[in-house]
mmCIF file of the N, C-alpha and C atoms, coordinates in Angstrom:
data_MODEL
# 
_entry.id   MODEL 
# 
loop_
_atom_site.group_PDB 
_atom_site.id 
_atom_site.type_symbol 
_atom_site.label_atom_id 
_atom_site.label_alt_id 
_atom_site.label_comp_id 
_atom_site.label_asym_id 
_atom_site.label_entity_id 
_atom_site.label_seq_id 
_atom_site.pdbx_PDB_ins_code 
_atom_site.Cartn_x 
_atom_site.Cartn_y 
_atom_site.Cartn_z 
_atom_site.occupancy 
_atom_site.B_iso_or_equiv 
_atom_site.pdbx_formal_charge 
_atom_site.auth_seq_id 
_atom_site.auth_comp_id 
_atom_site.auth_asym_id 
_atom_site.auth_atom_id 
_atom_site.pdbx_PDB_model_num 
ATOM 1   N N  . UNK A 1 1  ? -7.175  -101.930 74.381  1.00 0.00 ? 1  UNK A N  1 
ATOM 2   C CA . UNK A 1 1  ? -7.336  -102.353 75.754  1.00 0.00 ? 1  UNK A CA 1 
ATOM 3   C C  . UNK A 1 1  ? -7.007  -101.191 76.692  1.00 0.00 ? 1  UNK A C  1 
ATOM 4   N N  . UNK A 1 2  ? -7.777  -101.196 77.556  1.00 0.00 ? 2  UNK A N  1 
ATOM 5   C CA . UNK A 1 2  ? -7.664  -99.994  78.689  1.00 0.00 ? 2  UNK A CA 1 
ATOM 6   C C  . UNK A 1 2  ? -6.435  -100.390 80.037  1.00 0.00 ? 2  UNK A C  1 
ATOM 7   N N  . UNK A 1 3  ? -5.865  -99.608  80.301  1.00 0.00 ? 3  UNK A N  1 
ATOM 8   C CA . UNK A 1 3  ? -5.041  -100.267 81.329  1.00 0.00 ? 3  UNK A CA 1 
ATOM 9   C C  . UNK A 1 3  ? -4.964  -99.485  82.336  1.00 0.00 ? 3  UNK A C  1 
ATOM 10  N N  . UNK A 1 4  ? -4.878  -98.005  82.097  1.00 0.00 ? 4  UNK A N  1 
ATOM 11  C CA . UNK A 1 4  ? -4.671  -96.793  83.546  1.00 0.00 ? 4  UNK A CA 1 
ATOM 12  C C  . UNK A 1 4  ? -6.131  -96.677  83.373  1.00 0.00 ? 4  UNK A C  1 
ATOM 13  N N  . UNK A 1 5  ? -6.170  -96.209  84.960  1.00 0.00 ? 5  UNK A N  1 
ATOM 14  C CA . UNK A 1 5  ? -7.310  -95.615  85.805  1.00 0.00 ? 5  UNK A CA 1 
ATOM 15  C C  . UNK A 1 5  ? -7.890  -94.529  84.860  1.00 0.00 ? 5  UNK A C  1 
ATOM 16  N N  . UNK A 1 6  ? -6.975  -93.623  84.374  1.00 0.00 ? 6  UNK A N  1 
ATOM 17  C CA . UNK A 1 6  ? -7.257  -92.323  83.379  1.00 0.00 ? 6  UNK A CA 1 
ATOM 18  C C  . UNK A 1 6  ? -8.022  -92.552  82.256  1.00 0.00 ? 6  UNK A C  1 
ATOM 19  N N  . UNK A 1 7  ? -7.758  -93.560  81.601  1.00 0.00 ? 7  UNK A N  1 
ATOM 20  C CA . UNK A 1 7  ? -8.298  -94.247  80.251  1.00 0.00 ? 7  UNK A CA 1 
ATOM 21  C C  . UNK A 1 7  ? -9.626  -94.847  81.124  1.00 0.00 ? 7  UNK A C  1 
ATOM 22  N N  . UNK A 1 8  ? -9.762  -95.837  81.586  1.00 0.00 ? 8  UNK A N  1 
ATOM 23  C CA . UNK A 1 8  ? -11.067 -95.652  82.194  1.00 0.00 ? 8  UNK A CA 1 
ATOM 24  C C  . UNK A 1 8  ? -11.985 -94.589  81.754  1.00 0.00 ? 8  UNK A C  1 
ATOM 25  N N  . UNK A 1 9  ? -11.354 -93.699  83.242  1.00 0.00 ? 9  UNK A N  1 
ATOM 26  C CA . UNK A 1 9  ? -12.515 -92.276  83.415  1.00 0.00 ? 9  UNK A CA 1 
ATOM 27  C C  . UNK A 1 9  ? -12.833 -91.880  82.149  1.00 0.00 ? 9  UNK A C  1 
ATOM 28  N N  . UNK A 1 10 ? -11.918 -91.406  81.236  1.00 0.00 ? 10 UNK A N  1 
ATOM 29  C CA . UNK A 1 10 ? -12.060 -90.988  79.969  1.00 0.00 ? 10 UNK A CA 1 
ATOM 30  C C  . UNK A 1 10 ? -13.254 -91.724  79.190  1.00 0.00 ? 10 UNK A C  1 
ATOM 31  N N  . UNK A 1 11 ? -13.163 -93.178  79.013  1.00 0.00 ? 11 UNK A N  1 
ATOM 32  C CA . UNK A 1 11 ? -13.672 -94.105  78.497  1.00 0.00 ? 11 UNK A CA 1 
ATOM 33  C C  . UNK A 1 11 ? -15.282 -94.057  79.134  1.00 0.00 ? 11 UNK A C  1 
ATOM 34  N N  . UNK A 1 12 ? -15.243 -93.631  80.347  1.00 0.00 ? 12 UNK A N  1 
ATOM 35  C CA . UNK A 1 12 ? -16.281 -93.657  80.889  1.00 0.00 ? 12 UNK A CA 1 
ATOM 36  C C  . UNK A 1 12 ? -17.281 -92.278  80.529  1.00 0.00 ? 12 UNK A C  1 
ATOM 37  N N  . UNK A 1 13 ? -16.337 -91.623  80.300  1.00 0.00 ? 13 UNK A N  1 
ATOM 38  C CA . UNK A 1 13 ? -16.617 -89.547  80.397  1.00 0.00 ? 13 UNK A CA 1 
ATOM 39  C C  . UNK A 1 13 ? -17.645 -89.964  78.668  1.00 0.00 ? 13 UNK A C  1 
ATOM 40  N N  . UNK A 1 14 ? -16.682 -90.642  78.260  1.00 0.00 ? 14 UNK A N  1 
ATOM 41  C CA . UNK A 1 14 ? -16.994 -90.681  76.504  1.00 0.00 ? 14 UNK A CA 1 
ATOM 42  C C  . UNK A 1 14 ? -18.650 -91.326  76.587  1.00 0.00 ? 14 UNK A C  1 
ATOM 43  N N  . UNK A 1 15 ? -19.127 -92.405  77.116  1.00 0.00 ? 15 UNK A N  1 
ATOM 44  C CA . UNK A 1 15 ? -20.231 -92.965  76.967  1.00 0.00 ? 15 UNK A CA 1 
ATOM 45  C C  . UNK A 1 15 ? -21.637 -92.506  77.509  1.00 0.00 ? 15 UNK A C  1 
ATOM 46  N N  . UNK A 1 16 ? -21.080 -91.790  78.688  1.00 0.00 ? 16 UNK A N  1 
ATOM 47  C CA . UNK A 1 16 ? -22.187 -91.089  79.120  1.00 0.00 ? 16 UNK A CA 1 
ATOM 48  C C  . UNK A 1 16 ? -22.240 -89.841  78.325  1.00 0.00 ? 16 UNK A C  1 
ATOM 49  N N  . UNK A 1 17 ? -21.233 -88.962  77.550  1.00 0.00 ? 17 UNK A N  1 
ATOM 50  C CA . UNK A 1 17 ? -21.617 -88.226  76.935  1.00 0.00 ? 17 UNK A CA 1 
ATOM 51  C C  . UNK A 1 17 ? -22.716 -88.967  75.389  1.00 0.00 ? 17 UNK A C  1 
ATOM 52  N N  . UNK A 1 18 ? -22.187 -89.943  74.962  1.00 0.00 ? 18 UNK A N  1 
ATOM 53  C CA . UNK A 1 18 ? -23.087 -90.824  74.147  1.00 0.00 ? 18 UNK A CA 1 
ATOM 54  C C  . UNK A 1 18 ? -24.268 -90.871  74.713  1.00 0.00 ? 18 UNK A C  1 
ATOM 55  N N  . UNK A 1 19 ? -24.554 -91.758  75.918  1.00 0.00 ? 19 UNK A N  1 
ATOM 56  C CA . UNK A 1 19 ? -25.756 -91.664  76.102  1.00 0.00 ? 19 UNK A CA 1 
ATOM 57  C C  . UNK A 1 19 ? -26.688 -90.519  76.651  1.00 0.00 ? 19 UNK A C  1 
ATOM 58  N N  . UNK A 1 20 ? -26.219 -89.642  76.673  1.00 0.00 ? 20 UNK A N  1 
ATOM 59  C CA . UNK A 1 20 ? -26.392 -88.561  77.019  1.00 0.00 ? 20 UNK A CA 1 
ATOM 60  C C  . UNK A 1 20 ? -27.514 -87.676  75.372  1.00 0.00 ? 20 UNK A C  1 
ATOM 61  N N  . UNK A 1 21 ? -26.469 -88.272  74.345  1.00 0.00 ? 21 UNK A N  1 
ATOM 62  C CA . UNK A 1 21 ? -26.888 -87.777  73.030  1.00 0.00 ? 21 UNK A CA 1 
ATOM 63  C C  . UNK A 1 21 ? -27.966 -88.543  72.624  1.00 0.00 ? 21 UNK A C  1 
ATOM 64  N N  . UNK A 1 22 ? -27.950 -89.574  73.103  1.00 0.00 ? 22 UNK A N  1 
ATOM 65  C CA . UNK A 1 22 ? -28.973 -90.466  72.248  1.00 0.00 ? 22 UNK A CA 1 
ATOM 66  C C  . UNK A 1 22 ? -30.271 -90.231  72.918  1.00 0.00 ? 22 UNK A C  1 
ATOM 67  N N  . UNK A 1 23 ? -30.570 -90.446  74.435  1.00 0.00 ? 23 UNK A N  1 
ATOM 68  C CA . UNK A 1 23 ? -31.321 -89.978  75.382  1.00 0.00 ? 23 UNK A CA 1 
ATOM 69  C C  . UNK A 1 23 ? -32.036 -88.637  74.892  1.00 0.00 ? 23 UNK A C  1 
ATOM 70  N N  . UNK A 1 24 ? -31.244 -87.537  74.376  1.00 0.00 ? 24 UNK A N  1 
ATOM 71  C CA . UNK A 1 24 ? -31.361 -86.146  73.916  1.00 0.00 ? 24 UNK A CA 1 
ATOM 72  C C  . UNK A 1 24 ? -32.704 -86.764  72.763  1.00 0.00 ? 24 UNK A C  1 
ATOM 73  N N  . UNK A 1 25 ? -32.138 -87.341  71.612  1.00 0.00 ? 25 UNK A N  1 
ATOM 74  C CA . UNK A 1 25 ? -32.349 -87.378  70.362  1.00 0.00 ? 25 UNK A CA 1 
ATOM 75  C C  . UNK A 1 25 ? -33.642 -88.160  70.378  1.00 0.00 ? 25 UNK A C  1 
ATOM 76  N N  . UNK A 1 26 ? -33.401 -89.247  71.749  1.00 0.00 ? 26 UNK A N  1 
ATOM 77  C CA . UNK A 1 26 ? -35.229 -89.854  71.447  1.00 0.00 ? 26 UNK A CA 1 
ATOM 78  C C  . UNK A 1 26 ? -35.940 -89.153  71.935  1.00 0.00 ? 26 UNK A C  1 
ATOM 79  N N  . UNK A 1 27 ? -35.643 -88.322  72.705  1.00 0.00 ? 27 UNK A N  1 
ATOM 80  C CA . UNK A 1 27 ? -36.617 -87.126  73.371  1.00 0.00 ? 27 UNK A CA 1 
ATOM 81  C C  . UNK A 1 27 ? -37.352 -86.432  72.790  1.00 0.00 ? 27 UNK A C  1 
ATOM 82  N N  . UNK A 1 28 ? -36.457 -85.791  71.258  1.00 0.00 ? 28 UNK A N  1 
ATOM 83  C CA . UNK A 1 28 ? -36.775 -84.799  70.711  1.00 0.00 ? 28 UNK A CA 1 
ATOM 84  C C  . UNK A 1 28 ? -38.297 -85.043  69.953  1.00 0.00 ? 28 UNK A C  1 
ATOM 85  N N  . UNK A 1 29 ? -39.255 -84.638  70.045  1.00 0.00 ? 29 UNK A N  1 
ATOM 86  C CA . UNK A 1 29 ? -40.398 -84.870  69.418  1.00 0.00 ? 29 UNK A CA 1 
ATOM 87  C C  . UNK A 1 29 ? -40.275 -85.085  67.550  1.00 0.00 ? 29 UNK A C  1 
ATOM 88  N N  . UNK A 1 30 ? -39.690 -84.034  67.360  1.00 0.00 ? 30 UNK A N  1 
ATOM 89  C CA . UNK A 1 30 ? -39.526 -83.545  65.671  1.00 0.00 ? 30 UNK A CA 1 
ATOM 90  C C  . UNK A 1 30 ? -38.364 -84.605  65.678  1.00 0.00 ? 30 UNK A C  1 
ATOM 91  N N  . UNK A 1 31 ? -37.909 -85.774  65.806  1.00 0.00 ? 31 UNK A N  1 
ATOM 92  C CA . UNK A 1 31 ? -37.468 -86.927  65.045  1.00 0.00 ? 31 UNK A CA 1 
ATOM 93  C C  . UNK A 1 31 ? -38.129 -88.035  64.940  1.00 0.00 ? 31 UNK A C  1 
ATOM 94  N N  . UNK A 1 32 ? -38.469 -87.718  63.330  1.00 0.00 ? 32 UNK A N  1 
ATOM 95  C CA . UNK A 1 32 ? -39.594 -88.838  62.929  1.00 0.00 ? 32 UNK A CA 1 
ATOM 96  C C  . UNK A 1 32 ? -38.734 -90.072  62.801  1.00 0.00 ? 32 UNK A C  1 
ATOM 97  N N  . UNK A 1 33 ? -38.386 -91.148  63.668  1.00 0.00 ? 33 UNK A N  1 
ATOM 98  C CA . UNK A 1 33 ? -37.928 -92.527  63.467  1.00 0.00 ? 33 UNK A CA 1 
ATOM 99  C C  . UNK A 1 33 ? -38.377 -93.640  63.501  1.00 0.00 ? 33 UNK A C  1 
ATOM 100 N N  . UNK A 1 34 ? -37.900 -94.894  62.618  1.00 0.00 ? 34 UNK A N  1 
ATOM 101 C CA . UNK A 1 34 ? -38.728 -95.683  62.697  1.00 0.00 ? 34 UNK A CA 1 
ATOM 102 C C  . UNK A 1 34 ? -38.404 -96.471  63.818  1.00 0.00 ? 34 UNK A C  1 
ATOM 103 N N  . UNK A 1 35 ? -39.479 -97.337  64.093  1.00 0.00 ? 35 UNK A N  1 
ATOM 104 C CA . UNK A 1 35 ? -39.054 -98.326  65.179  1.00 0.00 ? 35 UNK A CA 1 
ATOM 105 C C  . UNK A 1 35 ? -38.013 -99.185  65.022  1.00 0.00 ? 35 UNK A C  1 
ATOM 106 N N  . UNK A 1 36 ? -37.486 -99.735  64.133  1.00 0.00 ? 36 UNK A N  1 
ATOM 107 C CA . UNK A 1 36 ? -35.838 -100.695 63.979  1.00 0.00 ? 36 UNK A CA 1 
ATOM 108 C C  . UNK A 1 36 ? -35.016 -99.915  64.679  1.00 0.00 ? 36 UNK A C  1 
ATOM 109 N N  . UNK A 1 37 ? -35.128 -98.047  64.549  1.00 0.00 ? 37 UNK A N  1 
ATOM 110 C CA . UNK A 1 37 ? -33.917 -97.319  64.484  1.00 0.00 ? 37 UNK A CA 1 
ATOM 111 C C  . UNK A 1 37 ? -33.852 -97.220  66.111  1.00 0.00 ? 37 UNK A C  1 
ATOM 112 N N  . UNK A 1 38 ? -35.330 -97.072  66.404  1.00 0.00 ? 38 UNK A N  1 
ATOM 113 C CA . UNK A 1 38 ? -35.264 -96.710  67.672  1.00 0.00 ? 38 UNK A CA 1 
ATOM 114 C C  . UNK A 1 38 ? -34.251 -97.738  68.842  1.00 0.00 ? 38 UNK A C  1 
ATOM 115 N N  . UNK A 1 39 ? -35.711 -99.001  68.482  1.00 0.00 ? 39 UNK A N  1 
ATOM 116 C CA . UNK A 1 39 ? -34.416 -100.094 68.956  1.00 0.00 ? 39 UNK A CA 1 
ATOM 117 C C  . UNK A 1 39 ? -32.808 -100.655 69.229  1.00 0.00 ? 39 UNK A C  1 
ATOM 118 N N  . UNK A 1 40 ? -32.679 -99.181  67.654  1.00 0.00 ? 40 UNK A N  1 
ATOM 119 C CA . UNK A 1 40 ? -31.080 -100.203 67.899  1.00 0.00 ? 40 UNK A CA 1 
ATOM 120 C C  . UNK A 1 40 ? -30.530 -99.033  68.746  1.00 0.00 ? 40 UNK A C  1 
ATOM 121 N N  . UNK A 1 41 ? -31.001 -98.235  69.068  1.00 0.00 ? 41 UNK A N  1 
ATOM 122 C CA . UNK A 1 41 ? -30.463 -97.113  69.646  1.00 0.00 ? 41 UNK A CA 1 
ATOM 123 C C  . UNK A 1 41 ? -30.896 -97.405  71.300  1.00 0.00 ? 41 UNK A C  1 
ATOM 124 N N  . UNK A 1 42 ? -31.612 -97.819  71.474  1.00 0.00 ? 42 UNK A N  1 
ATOM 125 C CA . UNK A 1 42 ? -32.053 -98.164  72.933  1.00 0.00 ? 42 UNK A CA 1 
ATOM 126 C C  . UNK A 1 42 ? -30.869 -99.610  73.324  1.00 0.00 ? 42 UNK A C  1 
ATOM 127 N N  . UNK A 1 43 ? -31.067 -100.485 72.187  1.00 0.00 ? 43 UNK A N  1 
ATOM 128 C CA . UNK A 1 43 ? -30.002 -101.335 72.437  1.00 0.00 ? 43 UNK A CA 1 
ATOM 129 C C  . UNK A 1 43 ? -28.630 -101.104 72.913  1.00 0.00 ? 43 UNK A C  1 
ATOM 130 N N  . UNK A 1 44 ? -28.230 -99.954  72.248  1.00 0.00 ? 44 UNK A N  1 
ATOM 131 C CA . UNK A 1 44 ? -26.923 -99.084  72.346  1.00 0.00 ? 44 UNK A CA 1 
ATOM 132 C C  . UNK A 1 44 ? -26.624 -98.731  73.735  1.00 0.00 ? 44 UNK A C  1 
ATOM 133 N N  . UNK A 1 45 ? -28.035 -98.163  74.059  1.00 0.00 ? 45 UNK A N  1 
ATOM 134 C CA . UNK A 1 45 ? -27.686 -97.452  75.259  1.00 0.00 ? 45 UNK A CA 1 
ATOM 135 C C  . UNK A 1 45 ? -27.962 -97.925  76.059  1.00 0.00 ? 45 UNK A C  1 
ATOM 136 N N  . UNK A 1 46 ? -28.337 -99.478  76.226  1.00 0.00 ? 46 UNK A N  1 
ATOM 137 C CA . UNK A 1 46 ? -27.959 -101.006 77.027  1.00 0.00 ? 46 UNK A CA 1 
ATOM 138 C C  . UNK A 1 46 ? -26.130 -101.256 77.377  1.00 0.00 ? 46 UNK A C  1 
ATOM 139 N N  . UNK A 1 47 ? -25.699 -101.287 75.561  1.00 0.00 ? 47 UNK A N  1 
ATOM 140 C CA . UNK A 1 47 ? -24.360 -101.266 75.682  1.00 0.00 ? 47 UNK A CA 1 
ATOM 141 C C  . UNK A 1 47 ? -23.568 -100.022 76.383  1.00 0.00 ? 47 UNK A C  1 
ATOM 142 N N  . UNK A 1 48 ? -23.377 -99.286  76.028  1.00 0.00 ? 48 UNK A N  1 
ATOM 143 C CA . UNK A 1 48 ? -22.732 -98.453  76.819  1.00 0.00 ? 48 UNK A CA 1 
ATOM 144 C C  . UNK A 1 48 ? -23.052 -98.493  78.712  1.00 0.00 ? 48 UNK A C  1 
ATOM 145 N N  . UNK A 1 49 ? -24.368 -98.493  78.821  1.00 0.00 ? 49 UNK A N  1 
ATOM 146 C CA . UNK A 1 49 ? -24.641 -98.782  80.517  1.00 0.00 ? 49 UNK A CA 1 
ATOM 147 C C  . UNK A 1 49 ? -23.690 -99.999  81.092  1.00 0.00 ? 49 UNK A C  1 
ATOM 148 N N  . UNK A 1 50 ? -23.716 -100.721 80.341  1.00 0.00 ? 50 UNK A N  1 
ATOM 149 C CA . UNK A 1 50 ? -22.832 -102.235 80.420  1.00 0.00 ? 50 UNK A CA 1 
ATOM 150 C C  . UNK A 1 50 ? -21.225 -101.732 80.887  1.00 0.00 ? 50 UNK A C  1 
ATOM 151 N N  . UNK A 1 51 ? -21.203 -101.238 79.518  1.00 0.00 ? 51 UNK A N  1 
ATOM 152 C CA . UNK A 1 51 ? -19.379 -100.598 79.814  1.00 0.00 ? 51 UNK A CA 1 
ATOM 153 C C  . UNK A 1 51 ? -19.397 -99.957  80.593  1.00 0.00 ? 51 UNK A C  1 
ATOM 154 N N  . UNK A 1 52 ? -19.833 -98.864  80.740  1.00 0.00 ? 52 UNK A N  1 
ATOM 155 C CA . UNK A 1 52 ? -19.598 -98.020  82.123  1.00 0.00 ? 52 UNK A CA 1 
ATOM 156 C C  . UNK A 1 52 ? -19.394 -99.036  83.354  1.00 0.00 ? 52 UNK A C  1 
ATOM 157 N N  . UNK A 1 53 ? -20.315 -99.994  83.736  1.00 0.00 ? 53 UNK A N  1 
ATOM 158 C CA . UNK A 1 53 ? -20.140 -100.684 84.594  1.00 0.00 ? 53 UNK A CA 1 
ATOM 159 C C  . UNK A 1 53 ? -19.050 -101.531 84.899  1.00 0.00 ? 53 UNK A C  1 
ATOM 160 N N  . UNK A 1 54 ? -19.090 -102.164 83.773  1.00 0.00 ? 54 UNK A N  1 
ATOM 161 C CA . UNK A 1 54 ? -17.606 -102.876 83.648  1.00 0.00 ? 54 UNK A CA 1 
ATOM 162 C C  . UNK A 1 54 ? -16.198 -102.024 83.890  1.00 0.00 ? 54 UNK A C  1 
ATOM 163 N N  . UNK A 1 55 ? -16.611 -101.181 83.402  1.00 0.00 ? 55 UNK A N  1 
ATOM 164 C CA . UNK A 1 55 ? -15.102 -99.855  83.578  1.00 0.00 ? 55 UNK A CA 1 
ATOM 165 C C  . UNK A 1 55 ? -15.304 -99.382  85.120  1.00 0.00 ? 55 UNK A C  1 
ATOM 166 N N  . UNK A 1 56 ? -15.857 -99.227  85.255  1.00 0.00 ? 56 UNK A N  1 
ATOM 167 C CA . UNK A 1 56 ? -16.397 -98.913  86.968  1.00 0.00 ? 56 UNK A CA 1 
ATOM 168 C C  . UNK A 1 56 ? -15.473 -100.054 88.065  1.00 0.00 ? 56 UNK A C  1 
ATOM 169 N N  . UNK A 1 57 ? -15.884 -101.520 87.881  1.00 0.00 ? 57 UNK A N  1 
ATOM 170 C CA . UNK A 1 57 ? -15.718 -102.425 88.316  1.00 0.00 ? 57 UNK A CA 1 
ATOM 171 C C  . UNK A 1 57 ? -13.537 -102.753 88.149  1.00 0.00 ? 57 UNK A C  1 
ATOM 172 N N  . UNK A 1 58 ? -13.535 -102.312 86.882  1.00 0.00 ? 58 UNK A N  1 
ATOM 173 C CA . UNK A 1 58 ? -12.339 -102.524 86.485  1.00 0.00 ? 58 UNK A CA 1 
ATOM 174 C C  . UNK A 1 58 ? -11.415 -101.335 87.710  1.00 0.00 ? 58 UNK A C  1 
ATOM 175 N N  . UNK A 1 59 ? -11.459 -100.235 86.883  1.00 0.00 ? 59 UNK A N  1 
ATOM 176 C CA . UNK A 1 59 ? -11.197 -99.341  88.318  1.00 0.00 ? 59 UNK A CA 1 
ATOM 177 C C  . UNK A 1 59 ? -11.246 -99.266  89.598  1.00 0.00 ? 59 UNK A C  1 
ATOM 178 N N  . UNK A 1 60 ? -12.386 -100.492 90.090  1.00 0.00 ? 60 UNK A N  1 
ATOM 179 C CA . UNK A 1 60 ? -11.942 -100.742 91.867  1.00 0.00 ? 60 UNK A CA 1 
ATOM 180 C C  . UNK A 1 60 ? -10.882 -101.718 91.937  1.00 0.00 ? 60 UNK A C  1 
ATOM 181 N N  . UNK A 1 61 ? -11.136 -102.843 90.683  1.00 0.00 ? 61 UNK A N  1 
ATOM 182 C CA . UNK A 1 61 ? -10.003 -103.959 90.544  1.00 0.00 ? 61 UNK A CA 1 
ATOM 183 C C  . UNK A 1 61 ? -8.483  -103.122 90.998  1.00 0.00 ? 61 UNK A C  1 
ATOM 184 N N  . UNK A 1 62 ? -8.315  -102.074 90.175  1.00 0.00 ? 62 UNK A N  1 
ATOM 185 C CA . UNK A 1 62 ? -6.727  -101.283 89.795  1.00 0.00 ? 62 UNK A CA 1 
ATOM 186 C C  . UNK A 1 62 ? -6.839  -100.478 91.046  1.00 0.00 ? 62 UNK A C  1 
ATOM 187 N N  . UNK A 1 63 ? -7.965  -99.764  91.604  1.00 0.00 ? 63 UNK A N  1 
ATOM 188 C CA . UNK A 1 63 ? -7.665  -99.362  92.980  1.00 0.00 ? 63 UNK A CA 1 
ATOM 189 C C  . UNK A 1 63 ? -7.110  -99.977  94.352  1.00 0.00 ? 63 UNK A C  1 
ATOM 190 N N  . UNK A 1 64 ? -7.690  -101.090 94.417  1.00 0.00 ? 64 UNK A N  1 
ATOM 191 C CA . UNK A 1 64 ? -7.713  -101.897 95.287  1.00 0.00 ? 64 UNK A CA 1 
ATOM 192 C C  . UNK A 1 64 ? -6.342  -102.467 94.995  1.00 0.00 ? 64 UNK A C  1 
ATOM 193 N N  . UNK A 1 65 ? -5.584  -102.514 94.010  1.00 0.00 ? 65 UNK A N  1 
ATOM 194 C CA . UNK A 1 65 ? -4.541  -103.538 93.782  1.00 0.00 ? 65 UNK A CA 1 
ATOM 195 C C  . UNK A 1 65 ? -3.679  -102.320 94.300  1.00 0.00 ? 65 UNK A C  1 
ATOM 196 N N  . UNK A 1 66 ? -3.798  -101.330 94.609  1.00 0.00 ? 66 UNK A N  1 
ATOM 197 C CA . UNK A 1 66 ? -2.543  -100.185 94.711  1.00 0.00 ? 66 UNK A CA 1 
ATOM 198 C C  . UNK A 1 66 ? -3.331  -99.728  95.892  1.00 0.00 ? 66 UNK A C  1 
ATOM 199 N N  . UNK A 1 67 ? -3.587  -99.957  96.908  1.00 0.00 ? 67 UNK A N  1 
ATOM 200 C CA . UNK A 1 67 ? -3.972  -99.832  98.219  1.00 0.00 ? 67 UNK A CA 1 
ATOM 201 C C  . UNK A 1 67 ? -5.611  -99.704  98.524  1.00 0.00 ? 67 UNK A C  1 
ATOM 202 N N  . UNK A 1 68 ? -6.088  -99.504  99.670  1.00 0.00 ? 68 UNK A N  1 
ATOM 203 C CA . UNK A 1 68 ? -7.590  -99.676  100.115 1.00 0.00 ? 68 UNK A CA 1 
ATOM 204 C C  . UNK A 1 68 ? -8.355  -98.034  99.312  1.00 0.00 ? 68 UNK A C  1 
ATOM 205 N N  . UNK A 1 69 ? -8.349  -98.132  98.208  1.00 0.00 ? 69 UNK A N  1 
ATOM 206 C CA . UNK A 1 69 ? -8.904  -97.398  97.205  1.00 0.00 ? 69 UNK A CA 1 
ATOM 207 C C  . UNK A 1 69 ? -10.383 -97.823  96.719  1.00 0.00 ? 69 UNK A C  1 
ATOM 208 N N  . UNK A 1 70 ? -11.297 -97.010  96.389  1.00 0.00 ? 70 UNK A N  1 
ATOM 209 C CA . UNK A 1 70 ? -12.340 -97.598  96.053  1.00 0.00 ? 70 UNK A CA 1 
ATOM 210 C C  . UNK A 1 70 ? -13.140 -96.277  95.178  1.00 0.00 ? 70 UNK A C  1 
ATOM 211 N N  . UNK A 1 71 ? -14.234 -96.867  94.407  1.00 0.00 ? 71 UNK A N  1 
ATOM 212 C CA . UNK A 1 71 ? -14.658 -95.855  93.513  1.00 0.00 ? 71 UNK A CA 1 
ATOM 213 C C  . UNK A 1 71 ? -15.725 -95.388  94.000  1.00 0.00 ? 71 UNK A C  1 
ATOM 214 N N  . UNK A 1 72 ? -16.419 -93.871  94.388  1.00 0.00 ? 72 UNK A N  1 
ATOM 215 C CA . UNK A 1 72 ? -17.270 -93.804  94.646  1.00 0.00 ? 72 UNK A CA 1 
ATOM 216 C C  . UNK A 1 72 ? -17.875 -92.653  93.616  1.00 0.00 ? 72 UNK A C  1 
ATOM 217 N N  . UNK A 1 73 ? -19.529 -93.306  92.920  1.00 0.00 ? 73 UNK A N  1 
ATOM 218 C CA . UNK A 1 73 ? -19.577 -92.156  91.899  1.00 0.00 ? 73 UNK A CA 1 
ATOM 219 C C  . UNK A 1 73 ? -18.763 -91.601  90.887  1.00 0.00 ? 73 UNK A C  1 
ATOM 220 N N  . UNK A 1 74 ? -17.915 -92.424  90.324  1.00 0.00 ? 74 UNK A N  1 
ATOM 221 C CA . UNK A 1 74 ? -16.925 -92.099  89.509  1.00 0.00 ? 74 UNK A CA 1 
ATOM 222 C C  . UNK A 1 74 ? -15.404 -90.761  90.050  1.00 0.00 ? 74 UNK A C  1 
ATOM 223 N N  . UNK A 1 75 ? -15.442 -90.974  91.574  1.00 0.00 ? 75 UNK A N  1 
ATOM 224 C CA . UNK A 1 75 ? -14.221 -90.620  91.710  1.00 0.00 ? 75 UNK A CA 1 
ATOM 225 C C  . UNK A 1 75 ? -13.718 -91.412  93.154  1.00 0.00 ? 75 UNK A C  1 
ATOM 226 N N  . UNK A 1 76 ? -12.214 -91.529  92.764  1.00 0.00 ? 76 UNK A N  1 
ATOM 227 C CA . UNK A 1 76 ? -11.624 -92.119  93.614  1.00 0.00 ? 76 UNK A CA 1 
ATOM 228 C C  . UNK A 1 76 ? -11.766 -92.131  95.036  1.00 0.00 ? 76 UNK A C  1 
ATOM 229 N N  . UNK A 1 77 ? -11.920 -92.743  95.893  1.00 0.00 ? 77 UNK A N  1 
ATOM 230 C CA . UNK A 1 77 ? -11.559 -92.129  97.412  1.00 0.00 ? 77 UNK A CA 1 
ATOM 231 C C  . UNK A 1 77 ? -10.808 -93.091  98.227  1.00 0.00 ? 77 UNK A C  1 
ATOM 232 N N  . UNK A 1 78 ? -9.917  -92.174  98.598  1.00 0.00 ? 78 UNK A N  1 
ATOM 233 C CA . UNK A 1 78 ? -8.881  -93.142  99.573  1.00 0.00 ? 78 UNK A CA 1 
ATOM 234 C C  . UNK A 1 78 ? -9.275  -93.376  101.333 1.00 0.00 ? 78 UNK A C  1 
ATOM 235 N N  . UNK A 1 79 ? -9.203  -94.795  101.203 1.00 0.00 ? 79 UNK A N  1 
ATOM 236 C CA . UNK A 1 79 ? -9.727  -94.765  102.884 1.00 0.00 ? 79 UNK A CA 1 
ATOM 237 C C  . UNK A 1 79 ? -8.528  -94.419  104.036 1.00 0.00 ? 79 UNK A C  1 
# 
């Protein structure tokens, strides 16, 4: 379970570097894959979009609870 703001970002840093890889990898012409594989990999990178969001959302929760904090673009800004 995630609880600091830090673990977040981190958590967040981690998935976009994932989708970042996978994005890469369907790109690449010279990977012959089949369609199941593709799918589950597009599925994936459903999930992770999900979390990010949710972690996003979570982080205004923990901002907001420790003063008029809010997330913009994945960094903090204090009003």
């Amino acid at each position: 379970m995630i609880e600091t703001i830090e673990e977040e970002f981190e958590f967040i840093d981690q998935c976009r570097k994932q989708i970042s890889r996978i994005y890469q990898f369907l790109s690449d012409s010279s990977n012959k894959v089949n369609i199941k594989y593709k799918i589950k990999l597009k599925y994936r990178l459903f999930k992770l979009k999900h979390w990010i969001r949710q972690s996003e959302r979570s982080i205004n929760k923990i901002a907001k609870a420790h003063g008029n904090d809010y997330l913009d673009n994945g960094k903090v800004v204090h009003q």
